[in-house]
C-alpha positions in Angstrom: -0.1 -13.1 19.3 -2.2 -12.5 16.4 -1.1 -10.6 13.6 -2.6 -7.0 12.8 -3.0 -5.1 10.2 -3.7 -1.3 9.8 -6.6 -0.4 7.2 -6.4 3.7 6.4 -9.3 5.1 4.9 -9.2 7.9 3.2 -12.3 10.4 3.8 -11.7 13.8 2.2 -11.4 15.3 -0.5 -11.5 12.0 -1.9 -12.2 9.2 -0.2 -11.2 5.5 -0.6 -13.2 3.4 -2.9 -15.8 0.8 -1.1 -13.4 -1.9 -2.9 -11.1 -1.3 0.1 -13.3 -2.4 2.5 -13.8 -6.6 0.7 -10.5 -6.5 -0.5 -9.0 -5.7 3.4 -10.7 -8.6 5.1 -10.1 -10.9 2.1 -6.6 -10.4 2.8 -6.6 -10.3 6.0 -9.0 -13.5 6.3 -5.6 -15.0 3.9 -3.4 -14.7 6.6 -5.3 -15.0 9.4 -4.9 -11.5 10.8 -6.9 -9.4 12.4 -7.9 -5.8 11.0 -7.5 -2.2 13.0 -9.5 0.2 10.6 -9.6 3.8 11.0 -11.0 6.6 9.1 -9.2 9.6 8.4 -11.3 12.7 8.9 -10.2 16.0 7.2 -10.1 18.7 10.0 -10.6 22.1 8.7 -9.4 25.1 10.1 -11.9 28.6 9.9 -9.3 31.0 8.3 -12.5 33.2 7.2 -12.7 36.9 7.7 -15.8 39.0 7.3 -15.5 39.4 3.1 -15.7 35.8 3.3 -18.2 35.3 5.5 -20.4 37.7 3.7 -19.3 36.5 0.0 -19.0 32.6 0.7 -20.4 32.3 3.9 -16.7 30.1 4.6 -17.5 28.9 8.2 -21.1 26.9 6.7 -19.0 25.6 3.6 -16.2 24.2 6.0 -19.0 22.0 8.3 -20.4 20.5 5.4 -16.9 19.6 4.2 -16.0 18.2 7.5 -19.1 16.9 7.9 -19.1 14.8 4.4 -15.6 13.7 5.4 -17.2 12.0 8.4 -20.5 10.9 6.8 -18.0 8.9 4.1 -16.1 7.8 7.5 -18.5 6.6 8.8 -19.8 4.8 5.2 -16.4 3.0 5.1 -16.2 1.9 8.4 -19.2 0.0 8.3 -18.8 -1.3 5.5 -15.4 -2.8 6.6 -17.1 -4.5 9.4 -19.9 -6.1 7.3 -17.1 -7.5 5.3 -15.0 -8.3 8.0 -18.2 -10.4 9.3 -18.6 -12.6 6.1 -15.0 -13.1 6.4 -14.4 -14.4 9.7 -11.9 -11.3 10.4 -11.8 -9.8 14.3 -11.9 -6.1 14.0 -11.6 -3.2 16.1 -12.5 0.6 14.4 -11.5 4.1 15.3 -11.4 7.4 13.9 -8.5 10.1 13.7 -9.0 13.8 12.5 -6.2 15.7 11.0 -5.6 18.8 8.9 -6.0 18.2 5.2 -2.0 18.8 4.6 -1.7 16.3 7.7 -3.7 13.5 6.4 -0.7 10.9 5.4 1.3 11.7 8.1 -1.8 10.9 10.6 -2.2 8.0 9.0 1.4 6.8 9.2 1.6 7.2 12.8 -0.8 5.0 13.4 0.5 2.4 11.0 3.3 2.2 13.2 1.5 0.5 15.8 0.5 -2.5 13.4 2.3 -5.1 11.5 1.4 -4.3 8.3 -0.6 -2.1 6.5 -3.1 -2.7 3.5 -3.8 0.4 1.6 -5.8 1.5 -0.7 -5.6 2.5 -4.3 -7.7 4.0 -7.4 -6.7 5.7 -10.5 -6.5 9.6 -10.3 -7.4 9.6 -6.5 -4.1 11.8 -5.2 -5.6 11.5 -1.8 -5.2 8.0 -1.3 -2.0 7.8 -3.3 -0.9 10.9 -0.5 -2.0 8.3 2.4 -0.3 5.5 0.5 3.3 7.9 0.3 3.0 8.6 3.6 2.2 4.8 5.4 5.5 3.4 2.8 7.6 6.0 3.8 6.9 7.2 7.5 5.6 4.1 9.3 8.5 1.6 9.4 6.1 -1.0 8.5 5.5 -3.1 4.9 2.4 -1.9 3.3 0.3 -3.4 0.9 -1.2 -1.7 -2.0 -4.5 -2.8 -3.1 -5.8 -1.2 -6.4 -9.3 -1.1 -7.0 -10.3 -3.2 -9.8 -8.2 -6.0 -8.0 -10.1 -9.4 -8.0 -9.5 -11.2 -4.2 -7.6 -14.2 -4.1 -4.9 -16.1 -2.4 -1.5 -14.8 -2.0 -0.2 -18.2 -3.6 2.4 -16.9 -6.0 4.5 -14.4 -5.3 7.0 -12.3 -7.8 9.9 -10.9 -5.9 11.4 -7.3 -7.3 15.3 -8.3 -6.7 18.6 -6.2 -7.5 20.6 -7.5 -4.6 19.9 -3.5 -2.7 19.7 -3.3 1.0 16.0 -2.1 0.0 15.1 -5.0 -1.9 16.6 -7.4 0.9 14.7 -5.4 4.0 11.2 -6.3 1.6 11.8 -9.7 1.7 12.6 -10.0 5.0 9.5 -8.2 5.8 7.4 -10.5 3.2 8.4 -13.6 5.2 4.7 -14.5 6.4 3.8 -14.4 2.5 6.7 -15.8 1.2 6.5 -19.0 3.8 2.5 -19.4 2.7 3.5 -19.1 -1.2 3.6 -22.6 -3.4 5.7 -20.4 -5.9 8.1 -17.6 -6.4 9.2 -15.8 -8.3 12.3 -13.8 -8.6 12.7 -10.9 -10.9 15.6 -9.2 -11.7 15.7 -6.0 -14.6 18.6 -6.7 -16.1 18.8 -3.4 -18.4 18.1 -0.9 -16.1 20.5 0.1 -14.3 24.1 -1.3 -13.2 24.1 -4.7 -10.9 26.5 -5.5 -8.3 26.7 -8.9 -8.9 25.9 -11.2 -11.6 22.8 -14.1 -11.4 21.6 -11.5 -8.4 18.4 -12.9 -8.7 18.6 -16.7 -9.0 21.2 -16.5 -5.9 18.0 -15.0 -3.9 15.9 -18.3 -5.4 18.7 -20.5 -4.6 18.6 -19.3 -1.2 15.3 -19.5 -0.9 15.2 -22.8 -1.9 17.8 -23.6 1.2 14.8 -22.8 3.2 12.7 -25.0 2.0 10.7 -22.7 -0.7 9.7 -23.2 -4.0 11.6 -20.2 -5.8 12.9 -19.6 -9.2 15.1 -16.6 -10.4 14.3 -14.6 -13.5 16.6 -12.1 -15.8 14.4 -9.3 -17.6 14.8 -6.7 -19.7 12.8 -3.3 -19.4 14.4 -1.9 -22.8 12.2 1.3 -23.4 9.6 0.0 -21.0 8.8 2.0 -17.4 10.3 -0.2 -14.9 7.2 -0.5 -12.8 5.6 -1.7 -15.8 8.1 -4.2 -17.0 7.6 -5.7 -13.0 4.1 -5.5 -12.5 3.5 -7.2 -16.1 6.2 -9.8 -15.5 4.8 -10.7 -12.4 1.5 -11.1 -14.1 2.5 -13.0 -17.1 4.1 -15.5 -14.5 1.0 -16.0 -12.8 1.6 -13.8 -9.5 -0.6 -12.9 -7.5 1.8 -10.1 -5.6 4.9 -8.5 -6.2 7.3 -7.8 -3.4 9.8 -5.0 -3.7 12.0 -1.9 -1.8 10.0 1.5 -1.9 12.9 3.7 -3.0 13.0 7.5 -2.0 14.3 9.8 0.3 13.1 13.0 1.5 14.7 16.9 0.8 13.0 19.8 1.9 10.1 17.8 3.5 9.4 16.4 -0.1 9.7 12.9 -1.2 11.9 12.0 -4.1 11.1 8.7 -5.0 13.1 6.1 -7.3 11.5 5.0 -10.6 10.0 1.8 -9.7 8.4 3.0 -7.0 6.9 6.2 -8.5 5.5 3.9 -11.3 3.9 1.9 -9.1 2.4 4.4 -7.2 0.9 6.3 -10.3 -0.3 3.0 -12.0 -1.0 0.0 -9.7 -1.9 -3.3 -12.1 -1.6 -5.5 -9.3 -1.3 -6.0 -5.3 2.2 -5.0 -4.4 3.9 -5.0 -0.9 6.6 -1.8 -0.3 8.8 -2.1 2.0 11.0 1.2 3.2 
Protein backbone atom coordinates (compact mmCIF):
# COMPACT_ATOMS: atom_id res chain seq x y z
CA UNK A 1 0.00 0.00 0.00
CA UNK A 2 1.40 3.21 -0.99
CA UNK A 3 1.41 6.05 1.15
CA UNK A 4 -0.94 9.17 0.51
CA UNK A 5 -0.88 12.37 1.17
CA UNK A 6 -3.63 15.09 1.20
CA UNK A 7 -2.70 18.51 -0.58
CA UNK A 8 -5.47 21.44 0.48
CA UNK A 9 -5.58 24.28 -1.61
CA UNK A 10 -6.80 27.19 -0.55
CA UNK A 11 -8.92 29.16 -3.34
CA UNK A 12 -10.76 32.11 -1.79
CA UNK A 13 -10.47 34.91 -0.48
CA UNK A 14 -6.90 34.11 -0.54
CA UNK A 15 -5.60 31.40 -2.19
CA UNK A 16 -2.47 29.33 -1.64
CA UNK A 17 0.72 30.46 -3.10
CA UNK A 18 1.94 28.53 -6.50
CA UNK A 19 4.98 27.51 -4.11
CA UNK A 20 2.57 24.81 -2.74
CA UNK A 21 2.24 23.08 -5.69
CA UNK A 22 6.70 22.16 -6.22
CA UNK A 23 7.10 22.09 -2.74
CA UNK A 24 4.05 19.08 -2.40
CA UNK A 25 5.49 16.77 -4.98
CA UNK A 26 9.07 17.43 -3.85
CA UNK A 27 8.05 16.05 -0.63
CA UNK A 28 6.03 13.72 -1.64
CA UNK A 29 8.56 12.44 -4.41
CA UNK A 30 11.03 12.29 -0.73
CA UNK A 31 8.97 9.66 0.58
CA UNK A 32 7.68 8.02 -2.11
CA UNK A 33 4.02 8.90 -1.63
CA UNK A 34 1.54 9.58 -3.79
CA UNK A 35 -0.44 12.95 -3.74
CA UNK A 36 -4.56 13.45 -3.43
CA UNK A 37 -4.90 17.31 -4.30
CA UNK A 38 -8.07 19.15 -3.91
CA UNK A 39 -9.11 22.58 -4.29
CA UNK A 40 -11.22 24.29 -1.90
CA UNK A 41 -13.88 26.37 -3.66
CA UNK A 42 -15.62 29.14 -1.57
CA UNK A 43 -19.37 28.62 -2.00
CA UNK A 44 -21.37 31.68 -1.53
CA UNK A 45 -24.67 31.93 -0.40
CA UNK A 46 -27.22 34.99 -2.23
CA UNK A 47 -28.37 36.71 1.05
CA UNK A 48 -29.28 39.83 -1.33
CA UNK A 49 -32.59 41.62 -1.08
CA UNK A 50 -33.81 44.15 -3.59
CA UNK A 51 -31.71 47.46 -1.98
CA UNK A 52 -28.82 45.29 -2.67
CA UNK A 53 -29.59 44.20 -5.77
CA UNK A 54 -30.25 47.65 -6.94
CA UNK A 55 -27.21 49.40 -4.96
CA UNK A 56 -24.52 46.50 -5.49
CA UNK A 57 -26.08 44.40 -7.78
CA UNK A 58 -24.98 41.35 -4.92
CA UNK A 59 -26.04 38.30 -6.93
CA UNK A 60 -23.32 39.41 -10.11
CA UNK A 61 -20.63 40.32 -7.39
CA UNK A 62 -21.11 36.80 -5.67
CA UNK A 63 -20.51 34.70 -9.31
CA UNK A 64 -17.39 36.49 -9.98
CA UNK A 65 -16.27 35.71 -6.50
CA UNK A 66 -17.14 32.15 -6.85
CA UNK A 67 -16.13 32.11 -10.08
CA UNK A 68 -12.38 33.57 -9.23
CA UNK A 69 -12.29 30.96 -6.45
CA UNK A 70 -12.64 28.29 -9.09
CA UNK A 71 -10.56 29.93 -11.85
CA UNK A 72 -7.48 29.94 -8.99
CA UNK A 73 -8.72 26.18 -8.39
CA UNK A 74 -8.40 25.33 -11.25
CA UNK A 75 -4.74 27.42 -11.63
CA UNK A 76 -3.47 25.31 -8.67
CA UNK A 77 -4.52 22.09 -9.62
CA UNK A 78 -2.71 22.16 -12.74
CA UNK A 79 -0.01 23.37 -11.69
CA UNK A 80 0.27 20.58 -9.03
CA UNK A 81 0.06 18.04 -11.68
CA UNK A 82 2.80 19.64 -13.92
CA UNK A 83 4.98 19.34 -10.86
CA UNK A 84 3.82 16.19 -9.89
CA UNK A 85 5.00 15.10 -13.56
CA UNK A 86 8.65 16.33 -13.26
CA UNK A 87 8.62 14.56 -10.05
CA UNK A 88 7.66 11.20 -10.71
CA UNK A 89 4.61 11.65 -8.14
CA UNK A 90 1.12 9.49 -9.05
CA UNK A 91 -1.63 11.94 -8.51
CA UNK A 92 -5.31 11.96 -8.39
CA UNK A 93 -7.31 15.69 -8.16
CA UNK A 94 -10.70 16.68 -7.06
CA UNK A 95 -12.56 19.59 -6.07
CA UNK A 96 -14.78 20.32 -2.87
CA UNK A 97 -17.02 23.57 -2.45
CA UNK A 98 -17.87 24.76 0.94
CA UNK A 99 -19.21 27.95 2.63
CA UNK A 100 -16.46 30.48 3.32
CA UNK A 101 -16.91 29.97 7.36
CA UNK A 102 -16.71 26.17 6.31
CA UNK A 103 -13.56 26.11 4.35
CA UNK A 104 -11.10 24.41 7.12
CA UNK A 105 -13.42 22.17 8.29
CA UNK A 106 -14.10 20.86 4.51
CA UNK A 107 -10.73 20.55 4.22
CA UNK A 108 -10.20 18.53 7.39
CA UNK A 109 -12.63 15.92 6.50
CA UNK A 110 -11.06 15.05 3.71
CA UNK A 111 -7.66 14.95 5.32
CA UNK A 112 -9.03 12.22 7.29
CA UNK A 113 -8.94 9.93 4.53
CA UNK A 114 -5.11 10.28 3.87
CA UNK A 115 -2.01 9.62 5.73
CA UNK A 116 -0.73 12.78 6.00
CA UNK A 117 -1.27 16.01 5.01
CA UNK A 118 1.11 18.83 3.52
CA UNK A 119 -0.18 22.24 3.87
CA UNK A 120 0.41 25.28 2.86
CA UNK A 121 1.78 28.44 4.35
CA UNK A 122 2.46 32.36 3.57
CA UNK A 123 2.85 35.27 5.69
CA UNK A 124 -0.45 37.31 6.33
CA UNK A 125 -2.57 34.77 4.33
CA UNK A 126 -5.35 34.00 7.38
CA UNK A 127 -7.02 31.74 4.83
CA UNK A 128 -4.49 29.20 4.55
CA UNK A 129 -3.37 29.52 8.20
CA UNK A 130 -7.58 28.92 8.77
CA UNK A 131 -7.10 25.54 6.53
CA UNK A 132 -3.87 24.83 8.28
CA UNK A 133 -5.92 25.17 12.05
CA UNK A 134 -8.49 23.18 10.89
CA UNK A 135 -6.36 19.95 9.02
CA UNK A 136 -3.96 20.02 12.70
CA UNK A 137 -6.80 20.02 14.74
CA UNK A 138 -9.90 18.13 13.13
CA UNK A 139 -8.34 15.46 10.85
CA UNK A 140 -6.59 12.95 13.17
CA UNK A 141 -3.76 12.98 10.91
CA UNK A 142 0.04 14.65 11.09
CA UNK A 143 0.21 17.56 8.83
CA UNK A 144 2.97 19.22 7.44
CA UNK A 145 3.48 22.83 7.12
CA UNK A 146 5.20 24.12 4.25
CA UNK A 147 5.98 27.96 4.27
CA UNK A 148 6.51 29.65 1.18
CA UNK A 149 9.87 30.88 0.78
CA UNK A 150 10.98 27.22 1.79
CA UNK A 151 13.77 25.91 -0.46
CA UNK A 152 12.95 21.76 -1.36
CA UNK A 153 15.16 19.38 0.04
CA UNK A 154 15.52 16.15 1.75
CA UNK A 155 14.06 15.43 5.00
CA UNK A 156 17.61 14.17 6.19
CA UNK A 157 17.82 15.89 9.60
CA UNK A 158 15.18 16.13 11.72
CA UNK A 159 14.83 18.30 15.12
CA UNK A 160 12.33 16.79 17.44
CA UNK A 161 10.21 19.41 19.86
CA UNK A 162 10.39 17.10 23.21
CA UNK A 163 8.89 17.76 26.82
CA UNK A 164 8.12 14.15 27.64
CA UNK A 165 3.81 15.33 26.90
CA UNK A 166 1.50 12.78 25.66
CA UNK A 167 1.40 15.41 22.68
CA UNK A 168 4.93 15.46 21.98
CA UNK A 169 5.05 11.43 22.21
CA UNK A 170 1.79 10.98 19.69
CA UNK A 171 4.16 13.35 16.99
CA UNK A 172 6.77 11.18 17.07
CA UNK A 173 5.04 8.22 16.73
CA UNK A 174 3.36 9.74 13.92
CA UNK A 175 6.85 11.05 12.39
CA UNK A 176 8.09 7.38 12.26
CA UNK A 177 8.42 7.28 8.26
CA UNK A 178 10.64 10.55 8.61
CA UNK A 179 12.33 9.68 11.58
CA UNK A 180 13.42 6.00 10.09
CA UNK A 181 14.63 7.94 6.59
CA UNK A 182 16.64 10.63 8.85
CA UNK A 183 20.71 10.26 9.06
CA UNK A 184 20.32 12.73 12.19
CA UNK A 185 18.16 13.87 14.99
CA UNK A 186 17.77 15.98 16.88
CA UNK A 187 16.14 16.35 20.11
CA UNK A 188 15.17 19.57 21.68
CA UNK A 189 14.01 20.23 24.90
CA UNK A 190 13.18 24.17 26.33
CA UNK A 191 14.40 23.93 29.37
CA UNK A 192 13.10 27.42 30.80
CA UNK A 193 9.73 27.44 29.74
CA UNK A 194 7.74 25.85 31.63
CA UNK A 195 7.89 23.00 34.43
CA UNK A 196 9.36 19.39 33.25
CA UNK A 197 8.28 16.16 34.65
CA UNK A 198 11.29 14.54 34.51
CA UNK A 199 14.80 15.52 34.23
CA UNK A 200 17.26 14.77 30.86
CA UNK A 201 13.52 14.34 29.12
CA UNK A 202 14.97 14.87 26.04
CA UNK A 203 18.29 12.82 25.74
CA UNK A 204 16.08 9.81 27.30
CA UNK A 205 13.98 10.21 23.88
CA UNK A 206 17.61 10.17 21.93
CA UNK A 207 18.68 7.31 23.98
CA UNK A 208 15.73 5.49 22.98
CA UNK A 209 15.99 6.29 19.80
CA UNK A 210 19.23 5.15 19.46
CA UNK A 211 17.89 1.49 20.85
CA UNK A 212 16.24 1.52 17.52
CA UNK A 213 18.92 1.80 15.66
CA UNK A 214 18.76 5.81 14.88
CA UNK A 215 21.14 8.32 14.91
CA UNK A 216 19.69 10.73 17.66
CA UNK A 217 21.08 13.22 20.09
CA UNK A 218 19.29 15.10 22.95
CA UNK A 219 19.55 18.88 23.42
CA UNK A 220 18.70 21.30 26.66
CA UNK A 221 17.70 24.90 25.53
CA UNK A 222 16.81 27.90 26.92
CA UNK A 223 14.02 30.20 25.43
CA UNK A 224 14.78 33.10 28.24
CA UNK A 225 12.69 36.12 26.82
CA UNK A 226 12.52 34.47 23.42
CA UNK A 227 8.81 33.18 21.80
CA UNK A 228 9.04 29.50 22.17
CA UNK A 229 8.27 28.76 18.52
CA UNK A 230 11.10 30.89 17.80
CA UNK A 231 13.63 29.47 20.14
CA UNK A 232 12.54 25.83 18.23
CA UNK A 233 12.30 26.79 14.89
CA UNK A 234 15.84 28.71 15.14
CA UNK A 235 17.44 25.84 17.08
CA UNK A 236 16.42 23.49 14.69
CA UNK A 237 17.95 25.54 12.03
CA UNK A 238 21.22 26.40 13.71
CA UNK A 239 21.56 22.49 14.04
CA UNK A 240 21.16 21.98 10.48
CA UNK A 241 17.44 20.57 10.41
CA UNK A 242 15.64 20.33 7.78
CA UNK A 243 12.12 19.68 9.89
CA UNK A 244 10.96 20.06 13.23
CA UNK A 245 8.56 17.53 14.68
CA UNK A 246 6.36 18.54 17.50
CA UNK A 247 2.57 18.14 19.49
CA UNK A 248 0.08 20.89 18.11
CA UNK A 249 -1.33 22.01 21.51
CA UNK A 250 -4.99 23.39 21.87
CA UNK A 251 -8.27 22.60 22.68
CA UNK A 252 -11.44 23.93 21.66
CA UNK A 253 -14.29 26.11 23.89
CA UNK A 254 -17.15 27.53 22.40
CA UNK A 255 -16.26 26.22 18.92
CA UNK A 256 -13.00 28.38 19.14
CA UNK A 257 -9.59 27.04 19.23
CA UNK A 258 -7.22 27.91 22.10
CA UNK A 259 -3.98 26.96 21.12
CA UNK A 260 -0.73 26.49 23.38
CA UNK A 261 2.24 28.90 22.69
CA UNK A 262 4.39 26.93 20.53
CA UNK A 263 1.93 26.09 18.41
CA UNK A 264 0.34 29.59 17.92
CA UNK A 265 3.91 30.77 17.11
CA UNK A 266 4.43 28.53 14.64
CA UNK A 267 1.36 29.07 13.01
CA UNK A 268 1.77 32.98 12.82
CA UNK A 269 5.49 32.67 11.79
CA UNK A 270 6.59 29.52 9.93
CA UNK A 271 10.77 29.72 9.41
CA UNK A 272 10.82 26.22 8.43
CA UNK A 273 8.82 22.88 7.48
CA UNK A 274 7.26 21.63 10.66
CA UNK A 275 5.05 18.41 11.12
CA UNK A 276 1.95 18.94 13.91
CA UNK A 277 0.70 16.28 15.21
CA UNK A 278 -2.80 16.59 17.44
Amino acid sequence: MKLQAFVPFATYPEANADALAAHAAAVAAGIGAVIRAVAINADIPDVSNALSKLLLDTPELIRQAEAASRQQGQHLLALVKEKSGLAGVDLTIAVVNAPIAALGEAAALQARYSDLSLVGWEAGNTTSRAIAEAVVFGSGRPAILLPELWEPSPFDHLAIAWDGSRVAARAVADARLFLERAARISVLTVVDEKPLKEKAAGERLATALRERGLNAEGAEIMAQDCPIAETLQQTAIEKGGQLLVMGGYGHSRLRDFILGGATQGVLSDLLMPVLLSH
